[in-house]
N, C-alpha and C positions, 0 to 999 in steps of 0.2 A: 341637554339630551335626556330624555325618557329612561328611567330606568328600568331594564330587559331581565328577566328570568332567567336561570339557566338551565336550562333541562337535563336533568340527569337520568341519561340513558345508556342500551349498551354501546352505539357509535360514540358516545361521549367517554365513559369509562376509555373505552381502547385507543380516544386521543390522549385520556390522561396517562394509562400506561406507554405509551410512544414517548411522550415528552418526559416521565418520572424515569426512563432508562439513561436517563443524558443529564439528570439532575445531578448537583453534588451534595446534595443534602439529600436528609428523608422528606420524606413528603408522602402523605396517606390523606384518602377521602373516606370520610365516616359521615354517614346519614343520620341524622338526631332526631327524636321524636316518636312516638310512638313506636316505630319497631326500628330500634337503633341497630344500626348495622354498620360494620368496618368492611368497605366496598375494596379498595384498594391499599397497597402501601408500596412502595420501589424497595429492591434490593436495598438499598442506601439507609433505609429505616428498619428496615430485618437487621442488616448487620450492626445496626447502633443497642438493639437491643438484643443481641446477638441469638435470633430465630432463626431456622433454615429454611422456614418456608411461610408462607401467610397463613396459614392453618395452626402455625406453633404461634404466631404472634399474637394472633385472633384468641385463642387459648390464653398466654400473658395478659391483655389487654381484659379477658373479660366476656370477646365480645364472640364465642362463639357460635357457629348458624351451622 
């Protein structure tokens, strides 16, 4: 089988957060490369680094926007 792309967009993002609400772990998607960006993270990875919002994590992490 072909290996396929994945496109990361905003219908893709808001399948990630559907699925990272029912994870039991953390789980976050970070964009690398030239304009590095922390796109997502589930509640489950805030509370491991104990942030209350993706805005404080983003801040810990570095990776402000």
């Amino acid at each position: 089988m072909p290996e396929q792309n994945f496109e990361l967009n905003d219908q893709t993002i808001q399948l990630a957060e559907k699925i990272g609400r029912h994870m039991p772990g953390g789980f976050f998607i970070y964009k690398a490369g030239g304009n590095e960006e922390l796109l997502y993270a589930n509640q489950a990875t805030l509370n491991i680094f104990g942030c209350k919002d993706l805005e404080e994590f983003k801040a810990l992490t570095g990776c402000e926007l």
